[in-house]
C-alpha positions in Angstrom: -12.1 -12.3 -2.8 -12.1 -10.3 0.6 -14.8 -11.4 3.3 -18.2 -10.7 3.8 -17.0 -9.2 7.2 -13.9 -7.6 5.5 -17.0 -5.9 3.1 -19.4 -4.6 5.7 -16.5 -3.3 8.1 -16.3 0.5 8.4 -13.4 2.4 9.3 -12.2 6.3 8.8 -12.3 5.9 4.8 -15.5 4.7 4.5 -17.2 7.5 6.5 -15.1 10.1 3.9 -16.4 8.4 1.1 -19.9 8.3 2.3 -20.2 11.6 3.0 -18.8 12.6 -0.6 -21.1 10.5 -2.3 -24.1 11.7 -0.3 -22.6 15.6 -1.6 -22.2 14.2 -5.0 -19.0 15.3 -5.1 -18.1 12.9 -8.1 -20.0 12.5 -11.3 -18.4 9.0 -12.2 -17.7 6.1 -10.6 -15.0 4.9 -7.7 -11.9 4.6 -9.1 -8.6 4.0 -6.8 -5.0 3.4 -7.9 -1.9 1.2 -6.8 1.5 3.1 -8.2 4.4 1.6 -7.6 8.2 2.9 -9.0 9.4 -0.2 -10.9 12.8 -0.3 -9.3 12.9 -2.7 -6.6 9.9 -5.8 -5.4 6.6 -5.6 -3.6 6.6 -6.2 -0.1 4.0 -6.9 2.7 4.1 -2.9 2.9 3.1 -2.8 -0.6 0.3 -5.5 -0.2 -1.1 -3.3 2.7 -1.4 -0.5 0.6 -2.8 -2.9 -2.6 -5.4 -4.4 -0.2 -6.3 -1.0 1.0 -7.1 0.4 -2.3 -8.2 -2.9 -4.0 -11.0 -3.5 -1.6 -12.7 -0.1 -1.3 -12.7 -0.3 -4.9 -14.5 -3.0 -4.8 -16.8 -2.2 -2.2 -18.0 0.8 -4.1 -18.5 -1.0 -6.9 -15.7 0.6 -8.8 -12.3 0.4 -10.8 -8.8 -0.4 -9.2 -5.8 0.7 -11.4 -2.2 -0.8 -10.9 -0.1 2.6 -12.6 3.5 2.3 -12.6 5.5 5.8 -11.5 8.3 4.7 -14.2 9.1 8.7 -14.4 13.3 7.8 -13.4 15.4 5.9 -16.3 18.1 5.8 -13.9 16.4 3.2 -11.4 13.2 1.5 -13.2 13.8 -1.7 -15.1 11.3 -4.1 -17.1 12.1 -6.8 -14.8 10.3 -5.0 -11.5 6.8 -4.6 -14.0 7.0 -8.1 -15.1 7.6 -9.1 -11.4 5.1 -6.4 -9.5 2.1 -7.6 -12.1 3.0 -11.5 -11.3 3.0 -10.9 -7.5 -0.3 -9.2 -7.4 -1.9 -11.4 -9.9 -0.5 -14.4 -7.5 -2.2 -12.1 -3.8 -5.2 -12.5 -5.4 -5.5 -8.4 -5.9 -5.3 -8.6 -10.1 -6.2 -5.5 -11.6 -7.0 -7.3 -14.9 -6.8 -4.9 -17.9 -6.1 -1.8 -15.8 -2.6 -1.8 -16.0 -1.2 1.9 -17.0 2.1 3.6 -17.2 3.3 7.1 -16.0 5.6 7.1 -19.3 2.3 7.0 -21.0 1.5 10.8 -20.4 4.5 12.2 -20.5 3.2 14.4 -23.2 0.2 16.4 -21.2 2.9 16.4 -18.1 5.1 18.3 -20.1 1.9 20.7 -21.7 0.9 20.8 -17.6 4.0 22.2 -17.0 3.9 24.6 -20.2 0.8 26.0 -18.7 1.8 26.7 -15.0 5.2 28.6 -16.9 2.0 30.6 -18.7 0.7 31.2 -15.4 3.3 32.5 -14.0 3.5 29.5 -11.5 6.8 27.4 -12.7 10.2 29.1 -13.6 13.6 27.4 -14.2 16.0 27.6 -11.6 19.5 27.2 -11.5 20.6 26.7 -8.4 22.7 24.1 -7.5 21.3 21.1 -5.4 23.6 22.4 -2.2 22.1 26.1 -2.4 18.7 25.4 -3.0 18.6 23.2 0.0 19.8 26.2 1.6 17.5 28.6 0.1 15.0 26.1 1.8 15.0 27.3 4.9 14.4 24.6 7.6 11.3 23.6 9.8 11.9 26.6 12.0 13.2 29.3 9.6 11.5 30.3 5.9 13.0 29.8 2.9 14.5 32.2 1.0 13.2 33.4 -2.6 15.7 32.0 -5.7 17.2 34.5 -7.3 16.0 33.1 -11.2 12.4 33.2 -9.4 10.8 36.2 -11.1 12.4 35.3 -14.6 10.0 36.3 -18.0 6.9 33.6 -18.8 9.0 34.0 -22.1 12.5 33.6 -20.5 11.5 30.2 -18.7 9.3 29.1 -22.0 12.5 29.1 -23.9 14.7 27.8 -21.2 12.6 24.7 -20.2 12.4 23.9 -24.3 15.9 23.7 -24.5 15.7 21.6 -21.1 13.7 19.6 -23.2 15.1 19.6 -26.7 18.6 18.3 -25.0 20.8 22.0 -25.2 21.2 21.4 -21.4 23.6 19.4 -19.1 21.8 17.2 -16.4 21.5 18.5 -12.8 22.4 22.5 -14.4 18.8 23.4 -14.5 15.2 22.4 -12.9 11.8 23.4 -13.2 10.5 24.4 -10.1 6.2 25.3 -9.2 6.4 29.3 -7.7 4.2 28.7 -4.8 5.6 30.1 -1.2 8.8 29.9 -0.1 7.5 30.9 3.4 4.9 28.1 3.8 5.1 26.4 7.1 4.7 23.1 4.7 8.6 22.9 3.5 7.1 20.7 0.4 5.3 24.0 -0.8 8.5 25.8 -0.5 8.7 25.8 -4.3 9.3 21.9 -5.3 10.8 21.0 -7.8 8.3 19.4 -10.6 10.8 18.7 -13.7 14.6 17.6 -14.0 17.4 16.9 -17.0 18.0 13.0 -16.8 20.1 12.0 -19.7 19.0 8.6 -20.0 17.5 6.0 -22.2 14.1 5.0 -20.8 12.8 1.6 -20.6 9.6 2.3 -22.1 10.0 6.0 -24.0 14.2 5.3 -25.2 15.5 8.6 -25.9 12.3 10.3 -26.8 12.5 12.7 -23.3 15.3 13.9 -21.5 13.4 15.7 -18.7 11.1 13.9 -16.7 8.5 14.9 -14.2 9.1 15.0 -9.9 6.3 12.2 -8.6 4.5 14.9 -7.2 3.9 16.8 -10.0 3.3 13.8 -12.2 0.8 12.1 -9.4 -1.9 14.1 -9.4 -2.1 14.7 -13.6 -1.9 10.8 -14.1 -4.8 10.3 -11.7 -6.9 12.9 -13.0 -6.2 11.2 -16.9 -7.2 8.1 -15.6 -10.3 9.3 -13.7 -8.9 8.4 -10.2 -11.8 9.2 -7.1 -9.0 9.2 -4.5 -5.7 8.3 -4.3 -5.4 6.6 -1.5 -1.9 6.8 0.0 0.3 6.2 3.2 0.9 8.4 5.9 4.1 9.5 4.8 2.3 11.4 1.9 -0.1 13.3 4.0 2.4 16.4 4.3 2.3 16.3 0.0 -1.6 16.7 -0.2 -1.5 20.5 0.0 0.7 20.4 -3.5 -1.4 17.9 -4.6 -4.4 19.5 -4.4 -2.4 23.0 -5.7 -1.5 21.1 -8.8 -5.2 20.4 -9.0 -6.4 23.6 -9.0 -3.7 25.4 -10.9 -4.5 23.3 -14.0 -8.5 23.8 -13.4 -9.0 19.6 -12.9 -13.0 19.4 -12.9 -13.8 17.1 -10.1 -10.2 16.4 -9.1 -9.5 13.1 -7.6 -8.8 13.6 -3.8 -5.6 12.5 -1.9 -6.4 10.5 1.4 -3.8 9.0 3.8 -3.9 5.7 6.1 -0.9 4.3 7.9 2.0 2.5 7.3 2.4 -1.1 8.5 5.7 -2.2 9.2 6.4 -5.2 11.0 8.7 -6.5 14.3 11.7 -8.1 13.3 12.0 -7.6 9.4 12.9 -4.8 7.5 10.7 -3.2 4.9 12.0 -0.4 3.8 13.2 -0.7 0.4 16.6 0.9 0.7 17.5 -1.3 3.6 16.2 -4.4 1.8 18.0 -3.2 -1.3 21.7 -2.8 1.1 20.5 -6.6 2.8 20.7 -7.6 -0.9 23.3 -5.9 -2.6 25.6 -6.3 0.0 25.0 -10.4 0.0 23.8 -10.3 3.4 20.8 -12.3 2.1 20.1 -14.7 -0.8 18.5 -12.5 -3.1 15.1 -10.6 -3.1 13.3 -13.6 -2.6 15.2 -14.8 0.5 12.8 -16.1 2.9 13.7 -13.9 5.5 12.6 -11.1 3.5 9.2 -9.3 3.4 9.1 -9.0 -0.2 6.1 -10.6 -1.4 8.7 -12.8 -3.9 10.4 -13.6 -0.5 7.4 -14.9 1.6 6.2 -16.6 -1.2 9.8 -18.9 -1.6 9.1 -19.5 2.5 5.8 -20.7 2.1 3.7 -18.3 2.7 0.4 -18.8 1.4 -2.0 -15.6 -0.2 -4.9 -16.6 1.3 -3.0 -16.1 4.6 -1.3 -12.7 3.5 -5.1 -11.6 2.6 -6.3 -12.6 6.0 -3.6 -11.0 7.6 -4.5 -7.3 5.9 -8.4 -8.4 6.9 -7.3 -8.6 10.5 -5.2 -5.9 10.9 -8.1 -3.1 9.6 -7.9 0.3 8.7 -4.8 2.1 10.2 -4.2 6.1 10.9 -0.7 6.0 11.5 2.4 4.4 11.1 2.1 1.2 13.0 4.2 -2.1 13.9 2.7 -5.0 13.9 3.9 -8.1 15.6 5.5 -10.8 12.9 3.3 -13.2 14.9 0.0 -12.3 13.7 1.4 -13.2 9.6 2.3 -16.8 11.0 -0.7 -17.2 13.0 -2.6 -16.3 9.7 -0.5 -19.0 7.9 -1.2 -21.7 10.4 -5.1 -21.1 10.2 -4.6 -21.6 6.5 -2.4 -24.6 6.1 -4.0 -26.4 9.2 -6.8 -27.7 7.4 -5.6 -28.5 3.9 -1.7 -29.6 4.3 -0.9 -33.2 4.8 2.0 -34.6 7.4 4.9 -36.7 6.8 7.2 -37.8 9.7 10.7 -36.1 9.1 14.2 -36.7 11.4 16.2 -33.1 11.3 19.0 -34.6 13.5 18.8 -38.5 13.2 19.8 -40.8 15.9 20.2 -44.4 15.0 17.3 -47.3 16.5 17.7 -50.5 15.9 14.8 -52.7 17.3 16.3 -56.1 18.1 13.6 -58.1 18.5 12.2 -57.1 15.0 13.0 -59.7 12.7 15.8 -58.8 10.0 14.7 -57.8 6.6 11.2 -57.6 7.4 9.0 -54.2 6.5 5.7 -53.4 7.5 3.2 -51.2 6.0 1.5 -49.0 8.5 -1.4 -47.0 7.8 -1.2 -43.3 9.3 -3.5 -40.3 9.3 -2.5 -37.5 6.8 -4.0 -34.9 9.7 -5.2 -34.8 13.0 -7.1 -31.8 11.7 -8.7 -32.9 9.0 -9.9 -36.8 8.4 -11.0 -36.0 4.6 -7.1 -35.6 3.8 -7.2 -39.7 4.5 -4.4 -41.7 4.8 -0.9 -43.1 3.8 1.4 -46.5 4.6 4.6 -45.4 6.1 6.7 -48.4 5.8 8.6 -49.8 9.0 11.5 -51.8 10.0 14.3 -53.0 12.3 16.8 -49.7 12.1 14.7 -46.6 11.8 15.6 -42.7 13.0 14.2 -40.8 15.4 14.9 -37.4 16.2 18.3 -36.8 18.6 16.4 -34.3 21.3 14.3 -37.1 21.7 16.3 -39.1 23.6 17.9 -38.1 26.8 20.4 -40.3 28.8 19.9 -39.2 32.1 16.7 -37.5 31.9 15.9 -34.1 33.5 12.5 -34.1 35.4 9.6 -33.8 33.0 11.1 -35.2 30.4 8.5 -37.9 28.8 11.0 -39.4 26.1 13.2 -41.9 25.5 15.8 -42.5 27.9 17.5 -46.0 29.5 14.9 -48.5 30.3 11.8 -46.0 29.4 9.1 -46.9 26.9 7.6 -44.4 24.4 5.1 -45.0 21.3 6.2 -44.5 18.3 3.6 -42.8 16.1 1.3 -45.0 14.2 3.3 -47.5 15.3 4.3 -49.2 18.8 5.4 -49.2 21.6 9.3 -49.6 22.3 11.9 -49.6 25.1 16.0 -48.3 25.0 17.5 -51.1 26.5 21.2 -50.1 25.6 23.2 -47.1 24.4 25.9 -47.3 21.9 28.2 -44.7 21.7 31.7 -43.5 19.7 34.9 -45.1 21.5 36.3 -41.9 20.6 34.1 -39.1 21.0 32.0 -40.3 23.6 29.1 -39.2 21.4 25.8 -41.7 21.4 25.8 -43.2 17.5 23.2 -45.7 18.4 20.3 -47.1 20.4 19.3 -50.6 20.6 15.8 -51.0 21.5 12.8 -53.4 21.5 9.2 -53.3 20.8 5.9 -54.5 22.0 4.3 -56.3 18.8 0.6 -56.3 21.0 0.8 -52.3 21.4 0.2 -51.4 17.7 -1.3 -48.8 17.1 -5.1 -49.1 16.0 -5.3 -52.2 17.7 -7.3 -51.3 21.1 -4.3 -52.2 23.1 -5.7 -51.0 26.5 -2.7 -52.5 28.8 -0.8 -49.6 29.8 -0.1 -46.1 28.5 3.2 -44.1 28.2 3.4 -40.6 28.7 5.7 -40.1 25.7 5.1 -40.1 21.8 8.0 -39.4 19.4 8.0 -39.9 15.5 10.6 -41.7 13.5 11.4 -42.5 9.8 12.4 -46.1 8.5 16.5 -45.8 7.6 15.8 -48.2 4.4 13.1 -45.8 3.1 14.0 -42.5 4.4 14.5 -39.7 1.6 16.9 -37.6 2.0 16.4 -33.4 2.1 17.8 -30.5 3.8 16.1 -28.3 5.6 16.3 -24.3 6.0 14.7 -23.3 9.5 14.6 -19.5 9.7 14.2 -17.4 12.7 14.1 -13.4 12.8 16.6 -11.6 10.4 17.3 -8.7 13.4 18.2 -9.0 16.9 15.8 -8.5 19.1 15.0 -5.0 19.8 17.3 -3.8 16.9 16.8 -1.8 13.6 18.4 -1.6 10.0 21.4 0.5 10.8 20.8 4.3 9.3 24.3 4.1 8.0 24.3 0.7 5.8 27.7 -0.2 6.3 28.4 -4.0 6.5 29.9 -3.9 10.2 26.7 -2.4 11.2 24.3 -4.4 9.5 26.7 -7.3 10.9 25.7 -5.8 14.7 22.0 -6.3 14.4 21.8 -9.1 12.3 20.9 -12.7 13.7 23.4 -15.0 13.0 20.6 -17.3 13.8 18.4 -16.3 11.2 19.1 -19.6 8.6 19.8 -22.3 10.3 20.7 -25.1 7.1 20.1 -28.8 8.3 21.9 -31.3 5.7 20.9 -34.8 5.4 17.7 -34.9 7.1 15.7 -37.9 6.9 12.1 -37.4 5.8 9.3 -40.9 5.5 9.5 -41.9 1.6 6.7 -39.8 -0.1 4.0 -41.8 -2.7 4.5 -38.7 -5.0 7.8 -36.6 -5.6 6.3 -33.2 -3.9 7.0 -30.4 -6.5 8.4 -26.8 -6.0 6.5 -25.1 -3.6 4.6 -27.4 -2.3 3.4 -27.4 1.3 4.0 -30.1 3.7 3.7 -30.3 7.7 6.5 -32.2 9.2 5.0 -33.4 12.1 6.2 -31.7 15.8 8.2 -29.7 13.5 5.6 -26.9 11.8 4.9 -26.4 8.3 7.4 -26.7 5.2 7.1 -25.8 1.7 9.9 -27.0 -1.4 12.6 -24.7 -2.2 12.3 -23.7 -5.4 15.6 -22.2 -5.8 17.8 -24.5 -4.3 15.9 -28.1 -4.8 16.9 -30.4 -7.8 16.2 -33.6 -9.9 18.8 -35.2 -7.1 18.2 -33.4 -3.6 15.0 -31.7 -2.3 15.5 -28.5 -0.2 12.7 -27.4 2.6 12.1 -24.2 4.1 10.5 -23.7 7.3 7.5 -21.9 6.8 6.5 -21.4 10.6 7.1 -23.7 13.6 4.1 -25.4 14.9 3.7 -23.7 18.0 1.1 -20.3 17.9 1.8 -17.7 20.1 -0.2 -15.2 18.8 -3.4 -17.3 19.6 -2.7 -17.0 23.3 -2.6 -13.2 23.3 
């Protein structure tokens, strides 16, 4: 799937890799993991971090797991497996029969846990969530040892089975690892690796009542499975040194090791999944797959393509840190894709009434019109044409500013495919003052594809025929934020309402689009010439009114940095 380039590039990864395999630090094979919490949808975060582990696996030759962390009844939900497999399946990054769950082993995380209590490295706690924080200590002070720490192995054997058996109220005790409460690391600071959640599960029902932390269940689950490393985002790195505790504390041969890369986030959207989970809740947007979102369900419902979400990851490369990435690069990514495999169609967003005089009444034409200017094996169509037709409202100007090459009193454009023609008179509302109508005539020896050589015009406009048009609305999205704003830390609506763009969905109604020789079906991609690139709504369109969303605009500015 990824490119031969995308294959032989070497980045930070590669040269740890490399070095372990020339230790032999691994008797089996590579083996990475994607493990995603099944409470909310994949986004172009998550398909960063896929990509990332999906290709070294493949690279080396090994196995890629998708492992879902579905170790919290509370939030996890059937629907957000069904969805997470579909979306990677449709990126391209399928991980075929490898699909596991954390609920799976929730039986040798519990014995895990049984044998740090033997140890002497886990004891119940029960301090309340307020005084443990404060028994913390902060970045700049130690913590402070609880006062249930140096409880019997027997006391905390029979304490965390009645944890377990049910005899205990949620949030009244935890089980925490005994590590050092003086660690400069505050994650070492005696984390909490178990907790009472009474709550059916999706997978398990009532069978368990405690369930594991995710960093005490990560490590176990990759060292069932066989994981080589488990290749994470930065935000992790500070959770290695547990990690790798957990490791040794339970004598893992050949543990798998935790490795970090950076977080991609993007200019302009949000992708953090309790902001996009506010955006949605709150009915800000339309759903988790509104097209303004980075979900992968949203991009999808835009348009966006795989292939040019794939390409996008390619380009970007292997990242240390946390890094923003301009929005442009995606869409340049999606017009190198669609460029050479989507066909054009002439479509009027804000029509303005032509009527050609001189074109005899009743009469239609059939003219025959590229599909691309990028592409001759897409071929081409007949775009039928007549006395009234539509052109596009910007196109026209009364009393033209300088440099503008349209249509105006007395000036003479082509009309694509078509000919040449000349406004001759403006009509306009008696009322309103507002132009309803231009009366115009054409040129029948200017046609197009008929080596007319007599004079040129600087100006070419489309149009669509007002017997044949088909009518469609039309979303055309810009950026969900303000410029140079963030999701608002506090989530309330007047804040989100400060740094959204009321601009963001823009909903044209009764556009006119050139009659099409096949119905185009949801999802399907269509250039609307001048315009930029469209695809079908799949939500909104029906058997009586088709629905577009802008997928980008035609103009690249990415290409000219």
């Amino acid at each position: 799937m990824s490119s031969e380039r995308e294959a032989n590039r070497e980045h930070f990864l590669d040269k740890i890799i490399q070095e372990d395999l020339q230790a032999g630090v691994f008797g089996r094979g590579m083996c990475t993991r994607f493990p995603p919490e099944p409470n909310g949808y994949l986004h172009i975060g998550s398909a960063y971090a896929i990509h990332t582990n999906y290709t070294i696996a493949k690279k080396y030759k090994g196995r890629f797991h998708l492992r879902f962390d579905d170790t919290n009844p509370l939030k996890e939900d059937i629907e957000y497996v069904k969805a997470i497999i579909e979306d990677m399946n449709w990126l391209g990054y399928s991980p075929g029969s490898h699909i596991y769950y954390g609920s799976d082993y929730s039986e040798e995380i519990y014995e895990a846990a049984i044998t740090l209590i033997k140890k002497g490295k886990a004891y119940v706690c029960e301090l309340s969530p307020e005084a443990m924080t404060e028994y913390r200590g902060t970045l700049t002070e130690p913590g402070t040892d609880s006062p249930y720490r140096n409880r019997s192995v027997d006391e905390n054997l029979e304490l965390f089975s009645r944890m377990k058996n049910g005899d205990e109220l949620a949030g009244s005790k935890v089980l925490r690892a005994k590590i050092d409460m003086k660690s400069p690391n505050i994650t070492l600071r005696d984390p909490v690796i178990y907790r009472i959640i009474h709550a059916e599960h999706y997978r398990t029902g009532n069978t368990w009542c405690i369930y594991p932390m995710y960093d005490f269940a990560h490590p176990i689950q990759d060292a069932i499975e066989g994981i080589t490393y488990s290749l994470c985002s930065i935000e992790f790195k500070d959770h290695r040194p547990l990690y790798e505790w957990v490791m040794r504390e339970l004598d893992i041969a050949e543990p798998p090791k935790q490795r970090e890369f950076g977080r991609l986030n993007l200019t302009g959207v949000v992708t953090s999944k309790r902001y996009l989970r506010q955006l949605v809740e709150g009915g800000f947007v339309d759903g988790w797959d509104d097209p303004r979102l980075p979900t992968i369900r949203g991009l999808r419902r835009r348009g966006i393509t795989p292939e040019s979400i794939r390409k996008f990851t390619e380009e970007i490369g292997m990242i240390r840190a946390q890094s923003s990435v301009d929005i442009a690069m995606l869409e340049h990514a999606v017009r190198q894709d669609l460029k050479p495999k989507v066909k054009g169609i002439m479509a009027v967003i804000r029509p303005l009434k032509v009527v050609i005089t001189n074109y005899s009444e009743g009469q239609t034409e059939l003219l025959m019109i590229a599909n691309s200017s990028e592409n001759d094996a897409l071929g081409k169509r007949e775009v039928p044409f007549s006395r009234t037709l539509y052109i596009e409202k910007d196109d026209f100007m009364e009393h033209p500013v300088k440099g503008f090459h349209r249509l105006a009193p007395g000036s003479e454009v082509r009309l694509i495919g078509a000919y040449f023609i000349t406004c001759e008179a403006v009509v306009k509302d008696q009322g309103t003052g507002e132009i309803t109508e231009l009366r115009c005539t054409y040129d029948p020896e200017t046609k197009s594809g008929s080596g007319f050589t007599g004079r040129k015009v600087k100006g070419t406009i489309h149009w669509v025929s007002a017997a044949h048009a088909v009518r469609a609305d039309v979303h055309l999205y810009e950026s969900l934020l303000l410029a140079d704003e963030e999701a608002p830390k506090d989530g309330s609506e007047t804040a989100w309402n400060n740094v959204l763009n009321p601009n963001s969905l823009i909903v044209a109604k009764d556009c006119l689009l050139e009659p099409f020789a096949v119905r185009p079906q949801k999802e399907d991609k269509i250039q609307f010439v001048r315009h930029g690139y469209f695809c079908v709504d799949h939500r909104h369109t029906t058997e009586e009114k088709l629905v577009f969303n802008r997928i980008v605009p035609l103009k690249d500015t990415w290409a000219k940095k």
